[in-house]
MDTraj code that builds the backbone (N, CA, C; nanometers):
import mdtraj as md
import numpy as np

residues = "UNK UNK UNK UNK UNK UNK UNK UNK UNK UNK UNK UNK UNK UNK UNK UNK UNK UNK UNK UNK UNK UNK UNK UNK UNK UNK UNK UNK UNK UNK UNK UNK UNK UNK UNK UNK UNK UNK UNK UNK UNK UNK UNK UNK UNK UNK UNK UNK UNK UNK UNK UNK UNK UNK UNK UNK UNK UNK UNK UNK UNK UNK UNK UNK UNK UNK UNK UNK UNK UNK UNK UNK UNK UNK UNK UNK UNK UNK UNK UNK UNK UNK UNK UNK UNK UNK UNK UNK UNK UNK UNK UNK UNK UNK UNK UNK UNK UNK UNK UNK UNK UNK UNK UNK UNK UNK UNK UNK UNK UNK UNK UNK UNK UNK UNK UNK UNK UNK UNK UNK UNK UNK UNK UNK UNK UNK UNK UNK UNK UNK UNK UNK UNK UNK UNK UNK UNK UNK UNK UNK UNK UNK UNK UNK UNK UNK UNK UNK UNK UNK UNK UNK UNK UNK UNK UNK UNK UNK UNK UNK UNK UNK UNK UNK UNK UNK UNK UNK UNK UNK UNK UNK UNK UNK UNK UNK UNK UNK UNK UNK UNK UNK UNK".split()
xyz = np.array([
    [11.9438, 1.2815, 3.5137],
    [11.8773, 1.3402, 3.3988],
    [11.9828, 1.3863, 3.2992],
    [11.9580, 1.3508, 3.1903],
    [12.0258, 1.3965, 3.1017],
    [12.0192, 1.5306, 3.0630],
    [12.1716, 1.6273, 3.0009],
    [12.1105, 1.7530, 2.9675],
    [11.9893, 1.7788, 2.8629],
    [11.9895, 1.7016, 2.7797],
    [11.8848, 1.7426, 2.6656],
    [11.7181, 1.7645, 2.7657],
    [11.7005, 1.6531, 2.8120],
    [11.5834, 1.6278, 2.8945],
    [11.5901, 1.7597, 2.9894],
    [11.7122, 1.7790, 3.0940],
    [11.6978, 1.8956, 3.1720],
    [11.6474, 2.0504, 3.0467],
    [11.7085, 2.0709, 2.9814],
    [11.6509, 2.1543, 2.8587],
    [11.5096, 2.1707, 2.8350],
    [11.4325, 2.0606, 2.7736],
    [11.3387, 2.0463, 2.7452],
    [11.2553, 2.0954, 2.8596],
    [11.2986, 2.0640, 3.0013],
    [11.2063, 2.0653, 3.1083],
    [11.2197, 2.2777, 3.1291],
    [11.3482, 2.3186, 3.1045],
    [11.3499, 2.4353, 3.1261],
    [11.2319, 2.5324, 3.0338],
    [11.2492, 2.4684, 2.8826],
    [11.2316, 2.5279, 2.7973],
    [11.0208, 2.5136, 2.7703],
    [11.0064, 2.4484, 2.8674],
    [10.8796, 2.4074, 2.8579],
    [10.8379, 2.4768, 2.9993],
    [10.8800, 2.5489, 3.0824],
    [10.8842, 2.6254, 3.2336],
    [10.8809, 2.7892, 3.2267],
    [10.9848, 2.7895, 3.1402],
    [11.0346, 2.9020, 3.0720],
    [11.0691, 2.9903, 2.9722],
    [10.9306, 3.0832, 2.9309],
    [10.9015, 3.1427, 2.8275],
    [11.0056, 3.2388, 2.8030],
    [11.0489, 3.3135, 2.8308],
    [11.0930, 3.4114, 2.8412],
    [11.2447, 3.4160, 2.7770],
    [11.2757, 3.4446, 2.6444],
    [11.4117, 3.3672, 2.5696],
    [11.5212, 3.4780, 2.6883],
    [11.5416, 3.5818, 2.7154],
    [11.6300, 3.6275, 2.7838],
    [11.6634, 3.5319, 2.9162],
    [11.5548, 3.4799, 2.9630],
    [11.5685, 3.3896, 3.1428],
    [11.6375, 3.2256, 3.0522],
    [11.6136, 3.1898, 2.9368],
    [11.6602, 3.1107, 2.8857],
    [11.8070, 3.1000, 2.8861],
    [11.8436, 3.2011, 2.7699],
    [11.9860, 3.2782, 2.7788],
    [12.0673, 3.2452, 2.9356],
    [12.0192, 3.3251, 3.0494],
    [12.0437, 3.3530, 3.1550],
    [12.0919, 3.1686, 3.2347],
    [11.9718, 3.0701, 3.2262],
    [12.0217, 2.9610, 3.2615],
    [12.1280, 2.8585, 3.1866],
    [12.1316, 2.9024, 3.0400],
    [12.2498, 2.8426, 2.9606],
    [12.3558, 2.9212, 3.0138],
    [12.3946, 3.0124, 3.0032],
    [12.5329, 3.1092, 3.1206],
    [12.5437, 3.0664, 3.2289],
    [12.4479, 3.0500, 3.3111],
    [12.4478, 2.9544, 3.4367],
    [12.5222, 2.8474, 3.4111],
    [12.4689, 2.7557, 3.3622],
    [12.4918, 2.6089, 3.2901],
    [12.6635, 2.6531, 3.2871],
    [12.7366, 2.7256, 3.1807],
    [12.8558, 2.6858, 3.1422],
    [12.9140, 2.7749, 3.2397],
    [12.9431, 2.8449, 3.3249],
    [13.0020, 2.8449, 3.4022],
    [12.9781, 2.7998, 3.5075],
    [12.9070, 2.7079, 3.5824],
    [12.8959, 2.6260, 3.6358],
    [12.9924, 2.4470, 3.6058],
    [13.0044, 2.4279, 3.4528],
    [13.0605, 2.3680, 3.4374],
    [13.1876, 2.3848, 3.4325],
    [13.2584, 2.5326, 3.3751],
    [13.3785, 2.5534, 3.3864],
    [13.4291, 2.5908, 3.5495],
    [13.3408, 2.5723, 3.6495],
    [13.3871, 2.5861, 3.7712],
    [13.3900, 2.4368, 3.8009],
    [13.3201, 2.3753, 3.7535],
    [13.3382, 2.1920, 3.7943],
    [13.4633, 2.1487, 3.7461],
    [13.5310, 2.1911, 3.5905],
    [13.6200, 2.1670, 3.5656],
    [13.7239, 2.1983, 3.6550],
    [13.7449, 2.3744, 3.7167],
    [13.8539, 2.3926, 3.7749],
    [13.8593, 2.3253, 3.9276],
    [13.7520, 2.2718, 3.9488],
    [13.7747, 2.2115, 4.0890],
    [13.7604, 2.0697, 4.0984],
    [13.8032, 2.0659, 3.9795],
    [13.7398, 1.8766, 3.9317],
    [13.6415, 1.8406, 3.9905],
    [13.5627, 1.8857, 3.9996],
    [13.3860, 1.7914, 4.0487],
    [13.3643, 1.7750, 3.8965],
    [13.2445, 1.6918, 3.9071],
    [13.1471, 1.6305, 3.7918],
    [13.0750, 1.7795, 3.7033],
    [13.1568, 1.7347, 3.5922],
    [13.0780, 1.8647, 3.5008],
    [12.9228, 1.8772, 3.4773],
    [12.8885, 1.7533, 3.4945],
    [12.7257, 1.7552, 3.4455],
    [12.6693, 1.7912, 3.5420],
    [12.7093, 1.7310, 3.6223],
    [12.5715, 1.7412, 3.7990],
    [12.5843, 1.9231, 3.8204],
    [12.7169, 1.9578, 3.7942],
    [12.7324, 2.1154, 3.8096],
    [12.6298, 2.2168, 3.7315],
    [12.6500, 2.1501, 3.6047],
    [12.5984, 2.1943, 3.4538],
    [12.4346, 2.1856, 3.4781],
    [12.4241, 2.1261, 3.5503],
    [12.2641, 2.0566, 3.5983],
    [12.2211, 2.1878, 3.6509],
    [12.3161, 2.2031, 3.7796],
    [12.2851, 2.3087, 3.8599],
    [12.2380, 2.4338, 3.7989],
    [12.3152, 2.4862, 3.7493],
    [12.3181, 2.5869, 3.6537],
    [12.2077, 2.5921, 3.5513],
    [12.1916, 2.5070, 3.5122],
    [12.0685, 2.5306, 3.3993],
    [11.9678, 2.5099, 3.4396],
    [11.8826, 2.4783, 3.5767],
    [11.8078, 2.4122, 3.6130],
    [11.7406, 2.5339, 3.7355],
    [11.8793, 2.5896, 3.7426],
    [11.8447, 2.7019, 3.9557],
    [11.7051, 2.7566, 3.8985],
    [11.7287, 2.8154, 3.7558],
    [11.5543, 2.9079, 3.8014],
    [11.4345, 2.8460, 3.7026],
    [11.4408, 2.7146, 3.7236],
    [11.3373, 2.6411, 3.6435],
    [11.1825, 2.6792, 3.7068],
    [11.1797, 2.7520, 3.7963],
    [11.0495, 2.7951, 3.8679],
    [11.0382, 2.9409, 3.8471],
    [11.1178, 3.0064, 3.8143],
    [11.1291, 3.1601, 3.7719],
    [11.0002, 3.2718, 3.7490],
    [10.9664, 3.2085, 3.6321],
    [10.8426, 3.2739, 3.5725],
    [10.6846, 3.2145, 3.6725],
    [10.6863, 3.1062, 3.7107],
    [10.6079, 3.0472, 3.8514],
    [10.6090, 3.1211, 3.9786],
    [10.7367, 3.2027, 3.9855],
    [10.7395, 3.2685, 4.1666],
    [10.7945, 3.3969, 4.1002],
    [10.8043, 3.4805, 4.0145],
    [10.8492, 3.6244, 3.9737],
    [10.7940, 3.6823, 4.0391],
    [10.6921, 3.7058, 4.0841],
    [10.5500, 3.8197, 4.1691],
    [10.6041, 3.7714, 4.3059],
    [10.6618, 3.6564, 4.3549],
    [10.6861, 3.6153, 4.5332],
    [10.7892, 3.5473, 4.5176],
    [10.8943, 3.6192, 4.5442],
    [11.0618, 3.5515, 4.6197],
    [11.0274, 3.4792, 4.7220],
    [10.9670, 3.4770, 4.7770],
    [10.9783, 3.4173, 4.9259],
    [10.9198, 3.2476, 4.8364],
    [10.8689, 3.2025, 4.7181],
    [10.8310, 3.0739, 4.6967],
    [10.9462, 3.0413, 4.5386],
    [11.0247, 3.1345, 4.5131],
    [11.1367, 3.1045, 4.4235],
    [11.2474, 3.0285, 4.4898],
    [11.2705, 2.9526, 4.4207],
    [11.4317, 2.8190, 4.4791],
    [11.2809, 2.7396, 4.5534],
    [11.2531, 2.7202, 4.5980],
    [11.1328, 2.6085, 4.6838],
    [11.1005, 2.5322, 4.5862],
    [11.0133, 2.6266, 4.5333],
    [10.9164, 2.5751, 4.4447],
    [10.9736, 2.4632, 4.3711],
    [11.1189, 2.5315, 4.2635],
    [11.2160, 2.5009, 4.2309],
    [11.2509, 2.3780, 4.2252],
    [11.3115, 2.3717, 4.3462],
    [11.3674, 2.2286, 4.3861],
    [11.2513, 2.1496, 4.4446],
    [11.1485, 2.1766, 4.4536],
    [11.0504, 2.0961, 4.4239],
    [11.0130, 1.9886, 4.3208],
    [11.0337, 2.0800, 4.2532],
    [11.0179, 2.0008, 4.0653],
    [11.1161, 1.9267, 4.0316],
    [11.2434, 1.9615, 4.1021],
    [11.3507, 1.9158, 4.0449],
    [11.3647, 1.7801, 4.1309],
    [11.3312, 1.7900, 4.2474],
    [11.3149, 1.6250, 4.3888],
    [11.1980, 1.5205, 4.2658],
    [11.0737, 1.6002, 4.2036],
    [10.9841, 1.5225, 4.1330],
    [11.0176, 1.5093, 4.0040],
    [11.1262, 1.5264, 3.9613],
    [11.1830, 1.4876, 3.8094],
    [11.3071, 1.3816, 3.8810],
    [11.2933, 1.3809, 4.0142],
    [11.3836, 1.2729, 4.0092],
    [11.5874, 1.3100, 4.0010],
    [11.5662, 1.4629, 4.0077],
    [11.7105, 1.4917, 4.0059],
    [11.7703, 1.4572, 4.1427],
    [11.9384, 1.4797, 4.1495],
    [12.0441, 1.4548, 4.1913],
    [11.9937, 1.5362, 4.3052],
    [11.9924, 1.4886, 4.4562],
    [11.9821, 1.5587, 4.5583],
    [12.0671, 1.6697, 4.5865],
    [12.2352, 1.6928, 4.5280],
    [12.2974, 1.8036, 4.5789],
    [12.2516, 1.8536, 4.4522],
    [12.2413, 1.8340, 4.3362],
    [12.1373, 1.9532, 4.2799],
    [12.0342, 1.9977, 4.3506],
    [11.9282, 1.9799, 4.4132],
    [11.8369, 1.9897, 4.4339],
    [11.8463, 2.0951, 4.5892],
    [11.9604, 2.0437, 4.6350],
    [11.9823, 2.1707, 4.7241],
    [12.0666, 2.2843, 4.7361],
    [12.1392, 2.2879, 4.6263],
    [12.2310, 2.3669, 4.4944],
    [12.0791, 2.4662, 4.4922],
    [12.0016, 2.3968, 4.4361],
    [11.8845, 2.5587, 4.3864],
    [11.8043, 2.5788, 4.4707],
    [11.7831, 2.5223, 4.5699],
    [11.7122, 2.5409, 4.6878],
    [11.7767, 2.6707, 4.7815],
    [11.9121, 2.6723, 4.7846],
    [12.0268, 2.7294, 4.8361],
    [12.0300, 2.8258, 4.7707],
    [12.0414, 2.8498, 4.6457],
    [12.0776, 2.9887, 4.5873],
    [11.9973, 3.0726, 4.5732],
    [11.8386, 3.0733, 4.6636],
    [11.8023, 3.2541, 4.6910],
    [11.7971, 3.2742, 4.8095],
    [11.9208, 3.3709, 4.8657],
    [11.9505, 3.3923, 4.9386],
    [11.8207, 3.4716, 5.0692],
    [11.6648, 3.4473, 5.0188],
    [11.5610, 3.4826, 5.0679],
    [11.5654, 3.3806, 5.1770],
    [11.6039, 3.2735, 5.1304],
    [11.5545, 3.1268, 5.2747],
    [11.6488, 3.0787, 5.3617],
    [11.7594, 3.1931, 5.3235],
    [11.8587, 3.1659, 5.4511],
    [11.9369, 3.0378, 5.4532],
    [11.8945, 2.9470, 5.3222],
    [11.9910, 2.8641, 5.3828],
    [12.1030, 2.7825, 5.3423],
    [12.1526, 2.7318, 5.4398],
    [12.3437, 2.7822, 5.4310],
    [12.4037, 2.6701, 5.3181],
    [12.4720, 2.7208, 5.2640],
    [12.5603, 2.6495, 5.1479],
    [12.7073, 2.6361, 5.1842],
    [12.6721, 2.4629, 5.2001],
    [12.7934, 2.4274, 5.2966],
    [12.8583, 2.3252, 5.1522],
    [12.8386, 2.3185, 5.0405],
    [12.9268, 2.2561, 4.9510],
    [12.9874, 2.3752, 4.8450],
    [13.0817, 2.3375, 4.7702],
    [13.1344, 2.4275, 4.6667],
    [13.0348, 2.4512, 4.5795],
    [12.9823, 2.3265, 4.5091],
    [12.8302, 2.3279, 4.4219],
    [12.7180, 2.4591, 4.4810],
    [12.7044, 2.4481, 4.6080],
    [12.6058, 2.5351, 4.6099],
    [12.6708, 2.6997, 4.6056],
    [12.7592, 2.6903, 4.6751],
    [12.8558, 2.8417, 4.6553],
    [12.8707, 2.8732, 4.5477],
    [12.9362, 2.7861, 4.4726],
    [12.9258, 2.8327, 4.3405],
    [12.8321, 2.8871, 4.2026],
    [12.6896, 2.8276, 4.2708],
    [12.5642, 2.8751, 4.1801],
    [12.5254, 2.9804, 4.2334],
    [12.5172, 3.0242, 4.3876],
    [12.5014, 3.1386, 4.4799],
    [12.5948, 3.2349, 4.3702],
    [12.7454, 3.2209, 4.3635],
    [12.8085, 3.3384, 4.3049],
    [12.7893, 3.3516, 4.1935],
    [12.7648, 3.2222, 4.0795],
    [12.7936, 3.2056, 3.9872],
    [12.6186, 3.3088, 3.9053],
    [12.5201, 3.3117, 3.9772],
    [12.3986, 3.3457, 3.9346],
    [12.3872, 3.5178, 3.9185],
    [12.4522, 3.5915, 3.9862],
    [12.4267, 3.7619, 3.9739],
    [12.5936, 3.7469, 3.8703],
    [12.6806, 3.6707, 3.8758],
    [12.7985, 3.7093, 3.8439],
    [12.7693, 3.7046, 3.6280],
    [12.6340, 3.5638, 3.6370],
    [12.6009, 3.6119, 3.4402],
    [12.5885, 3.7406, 3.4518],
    [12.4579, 3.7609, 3.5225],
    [12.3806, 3.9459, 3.4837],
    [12.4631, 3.9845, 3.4299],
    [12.5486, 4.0425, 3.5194],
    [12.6781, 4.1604, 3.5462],
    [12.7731, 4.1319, 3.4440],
    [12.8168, 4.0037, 3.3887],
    [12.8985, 4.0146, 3.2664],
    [12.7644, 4.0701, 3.1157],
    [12.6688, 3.9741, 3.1221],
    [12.6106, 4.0342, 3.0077],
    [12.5486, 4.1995, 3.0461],
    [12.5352, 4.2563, 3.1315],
    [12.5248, 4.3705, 3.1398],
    [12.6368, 4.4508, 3.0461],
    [12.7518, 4.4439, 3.1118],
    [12.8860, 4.4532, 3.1012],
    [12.9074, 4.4581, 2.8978],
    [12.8138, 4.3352, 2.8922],
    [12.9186, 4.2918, 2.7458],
    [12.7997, 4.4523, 2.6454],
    [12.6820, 4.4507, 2.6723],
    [12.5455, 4.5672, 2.5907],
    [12.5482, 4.6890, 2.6284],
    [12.7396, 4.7245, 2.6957],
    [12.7485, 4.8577, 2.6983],
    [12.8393, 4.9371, 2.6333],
    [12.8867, 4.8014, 2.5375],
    [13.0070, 4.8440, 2.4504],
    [12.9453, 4.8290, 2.3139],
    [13.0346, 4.9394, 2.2489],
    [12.9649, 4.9369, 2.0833],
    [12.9685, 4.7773, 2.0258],
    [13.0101, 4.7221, 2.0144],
    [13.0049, 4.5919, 1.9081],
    [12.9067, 4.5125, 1.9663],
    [12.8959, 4.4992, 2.1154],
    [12.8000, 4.3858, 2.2154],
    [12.8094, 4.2713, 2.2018],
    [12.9500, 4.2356, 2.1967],
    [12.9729, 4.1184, 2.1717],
    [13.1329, 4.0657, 2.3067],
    [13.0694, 3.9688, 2.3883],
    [13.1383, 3.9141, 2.4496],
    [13.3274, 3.9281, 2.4273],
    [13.3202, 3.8867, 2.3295],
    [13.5015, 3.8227, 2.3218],
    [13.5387, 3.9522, 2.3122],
    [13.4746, 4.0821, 2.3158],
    [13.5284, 4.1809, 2.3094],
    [13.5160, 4.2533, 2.4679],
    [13.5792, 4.2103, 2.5564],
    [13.5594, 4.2320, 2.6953],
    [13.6534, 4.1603, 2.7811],
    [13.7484, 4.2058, 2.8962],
    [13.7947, 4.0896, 2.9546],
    [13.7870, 4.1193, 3.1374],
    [13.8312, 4.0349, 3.1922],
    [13.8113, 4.0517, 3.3452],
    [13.8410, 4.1719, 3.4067],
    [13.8972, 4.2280, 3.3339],
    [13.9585, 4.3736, 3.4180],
    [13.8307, 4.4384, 3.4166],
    [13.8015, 4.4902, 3.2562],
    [13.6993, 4.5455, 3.2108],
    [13.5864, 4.5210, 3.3213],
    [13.5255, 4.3890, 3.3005],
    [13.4195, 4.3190, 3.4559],
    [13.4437, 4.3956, 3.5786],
    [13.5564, 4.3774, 3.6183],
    [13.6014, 4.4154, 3.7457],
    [13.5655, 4.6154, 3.7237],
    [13.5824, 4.6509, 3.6727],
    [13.5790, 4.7928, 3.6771],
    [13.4525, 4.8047, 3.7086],
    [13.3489, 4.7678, 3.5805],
    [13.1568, 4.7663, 3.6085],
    [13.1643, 4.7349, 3.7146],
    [13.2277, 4.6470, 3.7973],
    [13.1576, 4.6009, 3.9148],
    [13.1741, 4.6849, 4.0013],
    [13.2868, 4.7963, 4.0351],
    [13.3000, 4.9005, 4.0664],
    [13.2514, 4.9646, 4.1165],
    [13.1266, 4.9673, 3.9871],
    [13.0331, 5.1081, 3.9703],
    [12.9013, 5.1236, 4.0146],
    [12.8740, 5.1823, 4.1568],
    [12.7682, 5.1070, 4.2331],
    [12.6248, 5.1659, 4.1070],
    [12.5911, 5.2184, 4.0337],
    [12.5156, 5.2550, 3.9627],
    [12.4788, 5.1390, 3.8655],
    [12.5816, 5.0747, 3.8207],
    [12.5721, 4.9920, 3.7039],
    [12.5356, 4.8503, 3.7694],
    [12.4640, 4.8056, 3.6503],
    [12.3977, 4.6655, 3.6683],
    [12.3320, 4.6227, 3.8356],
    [12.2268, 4.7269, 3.8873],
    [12.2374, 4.6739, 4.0135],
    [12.1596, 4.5810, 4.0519],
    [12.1033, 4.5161, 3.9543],
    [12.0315, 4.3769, 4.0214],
    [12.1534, 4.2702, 4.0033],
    [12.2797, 4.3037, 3.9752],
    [12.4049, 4.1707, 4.0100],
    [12.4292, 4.2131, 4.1342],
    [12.4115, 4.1675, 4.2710],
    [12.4182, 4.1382, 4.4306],
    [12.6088, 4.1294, 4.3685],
    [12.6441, 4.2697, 4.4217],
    [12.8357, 4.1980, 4.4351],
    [12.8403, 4.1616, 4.5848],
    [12.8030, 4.1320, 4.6696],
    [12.7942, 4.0285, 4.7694],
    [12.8130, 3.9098, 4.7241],
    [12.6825, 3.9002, 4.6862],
    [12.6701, 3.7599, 4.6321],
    [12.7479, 3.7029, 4.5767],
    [12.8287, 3.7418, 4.4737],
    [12.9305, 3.7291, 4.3467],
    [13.0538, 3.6800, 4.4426],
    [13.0901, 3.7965, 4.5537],
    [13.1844, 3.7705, 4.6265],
    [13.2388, 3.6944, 4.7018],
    [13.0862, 3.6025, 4.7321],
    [13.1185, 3.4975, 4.7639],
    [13.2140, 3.3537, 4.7244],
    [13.2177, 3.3893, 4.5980],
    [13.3306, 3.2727, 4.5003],
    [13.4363, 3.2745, 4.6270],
    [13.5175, 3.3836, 4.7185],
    [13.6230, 3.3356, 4.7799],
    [13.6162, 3.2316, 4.8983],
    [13.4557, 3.2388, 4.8814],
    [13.4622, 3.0663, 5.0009],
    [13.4995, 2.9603, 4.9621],
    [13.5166, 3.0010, 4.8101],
    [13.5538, 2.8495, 4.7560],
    [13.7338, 2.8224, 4.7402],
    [13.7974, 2.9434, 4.7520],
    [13.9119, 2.9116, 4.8101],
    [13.9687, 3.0067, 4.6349],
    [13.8969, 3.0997, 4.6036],
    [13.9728, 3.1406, 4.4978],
    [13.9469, 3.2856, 4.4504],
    [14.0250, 3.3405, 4.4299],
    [14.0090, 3.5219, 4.4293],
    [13.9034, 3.5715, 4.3204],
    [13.8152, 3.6404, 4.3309],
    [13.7347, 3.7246, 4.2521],
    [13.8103, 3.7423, 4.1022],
    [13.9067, 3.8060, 4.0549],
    [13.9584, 3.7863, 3.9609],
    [13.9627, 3.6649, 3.8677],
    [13.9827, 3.6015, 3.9450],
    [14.0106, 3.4515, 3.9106],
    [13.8665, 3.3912, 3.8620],
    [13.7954, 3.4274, 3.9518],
    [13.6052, 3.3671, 3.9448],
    [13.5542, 3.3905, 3.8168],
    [13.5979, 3.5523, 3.8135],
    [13.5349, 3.6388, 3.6616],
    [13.5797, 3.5800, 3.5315],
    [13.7226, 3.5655, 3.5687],
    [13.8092, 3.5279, 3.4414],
    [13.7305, 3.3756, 3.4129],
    [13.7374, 3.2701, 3.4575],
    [13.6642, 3.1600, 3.4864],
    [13.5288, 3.1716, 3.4076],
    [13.4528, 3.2240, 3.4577],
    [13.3279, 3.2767, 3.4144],
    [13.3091, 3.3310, 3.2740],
    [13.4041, 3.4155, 3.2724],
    [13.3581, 3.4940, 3.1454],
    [13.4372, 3.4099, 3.0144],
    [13.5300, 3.3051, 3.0386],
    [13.5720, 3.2238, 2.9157],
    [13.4419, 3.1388, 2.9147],
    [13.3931, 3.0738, 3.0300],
    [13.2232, 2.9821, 2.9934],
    [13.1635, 3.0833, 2.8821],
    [13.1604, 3.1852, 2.9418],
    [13.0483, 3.2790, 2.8607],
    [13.1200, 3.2768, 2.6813],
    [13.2224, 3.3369, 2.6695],
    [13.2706, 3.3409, 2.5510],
    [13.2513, 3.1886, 2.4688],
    [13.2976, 3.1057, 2.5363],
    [13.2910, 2.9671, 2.4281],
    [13.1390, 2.8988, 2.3716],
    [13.0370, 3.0235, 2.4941],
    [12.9087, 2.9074, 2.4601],
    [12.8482, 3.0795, 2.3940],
    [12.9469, 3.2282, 2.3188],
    [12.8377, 3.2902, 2.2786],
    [12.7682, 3.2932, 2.1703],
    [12.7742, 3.2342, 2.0715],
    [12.6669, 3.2107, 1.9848],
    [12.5585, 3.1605, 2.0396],
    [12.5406, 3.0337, 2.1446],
    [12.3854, 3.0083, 2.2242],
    [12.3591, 3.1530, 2.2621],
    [12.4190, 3.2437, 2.3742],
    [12.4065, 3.2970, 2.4740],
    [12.3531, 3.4194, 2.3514],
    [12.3802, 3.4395, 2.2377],
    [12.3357, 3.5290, 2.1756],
    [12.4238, 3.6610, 2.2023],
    [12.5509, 3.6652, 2.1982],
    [12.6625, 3.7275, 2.2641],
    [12.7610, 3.7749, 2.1985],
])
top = md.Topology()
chain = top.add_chain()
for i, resn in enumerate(residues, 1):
    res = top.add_residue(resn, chain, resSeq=i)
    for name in ("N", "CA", "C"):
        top.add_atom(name, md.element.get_by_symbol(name[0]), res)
traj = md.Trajectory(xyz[None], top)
């Protein structure tokens, strides 16, 4: 599937312009993690823009969010390690994410929140004005942003690379795509 088409399918799933926002951040750091590990930017990029295409469908019941999901995504005909990329990343169904792709949408998904949390607590609210340290401190702070799982996040070191490193990673996706991200 092409991205435009994956788009369309989000944007026709998903009312809600903030959960929009949320899967374009997905999307590019997902791709800037494909870059640093040389996998395929798109199939990554897929991942990412695609994990909560069932969102607003299972909000009231976790236990049928990521299912449902990759349901739609097996009947649009997507890429099978996509398809178990978002199947994999709510950590409600237990089940195990044995590729980088899926680890990486697992970390890569509480790790948006927590930067755009991060970026609407500073006077200007604007991304490029923020850097990994900064991240790293919020994350700190068990009060702040607590629907970002830092478990979850923490997981990036299965992929063979330090938390620092993940954020920094992450938060240049975020900066280059913030005019979409509204940032």
């Amino acid at each position: 599937m092409e991205r435009a088409d994956a788009l369309f399918e989000i944007k026709s799933r998903l009312f809600n312009e903030n959960l929009i926002k949320h899967s374009l951040a997905v999307e590019a750091i997902m791709r800037e993690l494909a870059r640093y590990f040389g996998e395929d930017t798109e199939l990554w990029g897929l991942a990412g823009l695609l994990h909560d295409i069932d969102y607003e469908k299972t909000a009231k019941d976790p236990s049928k969010h990521s299912i449902i999901g990759a349901d739609i995504l097996e009947n649009l005909g997507i890429n099978s390690s996509v398809v178990y990329a978002v199947r994999a990343h709510n950590d409600y169904h237990n089940i195990p994410r044995r590729r980088k792709i899926d680890i990486a949408l697992f970390s890569a998904d509480p790790l948006s929140g927590l930067i755009v949390a991060t970026v609407l607590i500073i006077p200007s609210k604007k991304i490029k004005d923020i850097n990994s340290e900064f991240i790293i401190n919020r994350m700190n702070e068990k009060g702040f942003a607590r629907g970002a799982n830092r478990e979850q996040i923490m997981n990036c070191t299965k992929l063979g690379i330090e938390l620092i490193d993940f954020i920094e990673i992450s938060l240049k996706a975020m900066q280059k795509n913030a005019n979409q991200l509204g940032l």
